[in-house]
C-alpha positions as CSV (number, residue, x, y, z in Angstrom):
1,X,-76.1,260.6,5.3
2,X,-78.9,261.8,3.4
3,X,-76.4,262.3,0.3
4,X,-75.7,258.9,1.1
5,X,-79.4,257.5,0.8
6,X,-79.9,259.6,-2.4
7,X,-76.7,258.0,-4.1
8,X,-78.0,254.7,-3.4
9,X,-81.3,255.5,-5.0
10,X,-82.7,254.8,-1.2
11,X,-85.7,256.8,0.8
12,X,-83.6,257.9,3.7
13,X,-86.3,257.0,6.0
14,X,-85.6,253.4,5.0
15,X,-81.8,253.8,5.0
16,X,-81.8,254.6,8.7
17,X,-84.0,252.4,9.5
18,X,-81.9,249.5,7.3
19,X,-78.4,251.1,8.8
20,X,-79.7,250.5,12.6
21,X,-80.6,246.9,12.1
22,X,-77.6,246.0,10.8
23,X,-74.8,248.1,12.4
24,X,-77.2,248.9,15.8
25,X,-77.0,252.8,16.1
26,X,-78.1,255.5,13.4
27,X,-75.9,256.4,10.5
28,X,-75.4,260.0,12.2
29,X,-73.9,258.3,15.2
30,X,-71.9,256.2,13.1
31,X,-70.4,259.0,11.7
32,X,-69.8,260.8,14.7
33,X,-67.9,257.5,16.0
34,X,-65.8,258.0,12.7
35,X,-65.5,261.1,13.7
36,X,-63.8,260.7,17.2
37,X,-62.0,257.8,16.2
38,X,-60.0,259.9,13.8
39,X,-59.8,262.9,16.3
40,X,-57.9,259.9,18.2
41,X,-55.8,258.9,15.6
42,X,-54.8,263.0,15.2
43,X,-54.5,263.3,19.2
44,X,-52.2,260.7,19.5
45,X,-50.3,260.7,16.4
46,X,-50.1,265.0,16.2
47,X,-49.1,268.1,17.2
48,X,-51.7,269.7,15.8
49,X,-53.6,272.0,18.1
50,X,-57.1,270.8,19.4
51,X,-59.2,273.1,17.5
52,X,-57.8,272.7,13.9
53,X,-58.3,269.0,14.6
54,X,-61.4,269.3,15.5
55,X,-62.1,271.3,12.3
56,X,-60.3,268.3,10.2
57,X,-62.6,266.1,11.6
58,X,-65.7,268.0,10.8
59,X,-66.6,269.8,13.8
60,X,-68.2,273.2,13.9
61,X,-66.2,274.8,16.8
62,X,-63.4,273.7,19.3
63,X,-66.3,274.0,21.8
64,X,-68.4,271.3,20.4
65,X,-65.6,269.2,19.5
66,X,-64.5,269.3,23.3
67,X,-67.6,268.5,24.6
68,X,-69.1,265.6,22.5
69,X,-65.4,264.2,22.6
70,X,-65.6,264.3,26.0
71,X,-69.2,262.1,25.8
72,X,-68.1,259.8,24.2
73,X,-64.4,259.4,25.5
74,X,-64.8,260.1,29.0
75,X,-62.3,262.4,28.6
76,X,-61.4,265.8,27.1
77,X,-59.6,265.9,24.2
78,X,-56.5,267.5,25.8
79,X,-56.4,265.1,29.2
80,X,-56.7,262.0,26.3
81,X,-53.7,263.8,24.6
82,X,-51.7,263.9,27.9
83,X,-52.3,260.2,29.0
84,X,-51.9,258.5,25.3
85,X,-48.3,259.9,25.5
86,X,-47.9,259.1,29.1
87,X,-49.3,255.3,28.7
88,X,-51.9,253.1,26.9
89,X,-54.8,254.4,25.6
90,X,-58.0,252.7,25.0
91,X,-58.8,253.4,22.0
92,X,-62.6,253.5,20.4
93,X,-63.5,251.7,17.4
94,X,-66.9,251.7,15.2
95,X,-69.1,248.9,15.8
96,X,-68.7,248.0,11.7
């Protein structure tokens, strides 16, 4: 998000602090919601395994994928797999 700030020819102090006004969380979590949002759309729509989506989706490991997916979805990324096949999903959007 810094890159972000720069391109824009903004101090990222003031980007952040512009970006939470307006959308009401940081820009990092924003981009994590991205994040997990398309980790959804790949759990749902794939057969990929769990770690190489979480490496699409810009994730370090399958370990920290797994558990900040599970934060913020209430479930882990293999139970969410398992119930979006078996029946409707509620799915998480970003707030923009």
């Amino acid at each position: 998000m810094e890159d972000v700030a720069k391109e824009l020819n903004l101090g990222y102090s003031w980007f952040r602090k512009t970006f939470r006004t307006v959308a009401g969380i940081s820009p990092g979590e924003y981009q994590l919601q991205i994040r997990i949002v398309r980790a959804c759309e790949f759990l749902r729509g794939s057969a990929l395994p769990i770690t190489e989506i979480g490496t699409r989706c810009g994730f370090e490991s399958a370990y920290y994928f797994s558990r900040i997916f599970k934060s913020k979805v209430g479930v882990s990324p293999s139970d969410y797999r398992t119930n979006s096949k078996s029946s409707a999903v509620t799915s998480i959007s970003p707030p923009i």
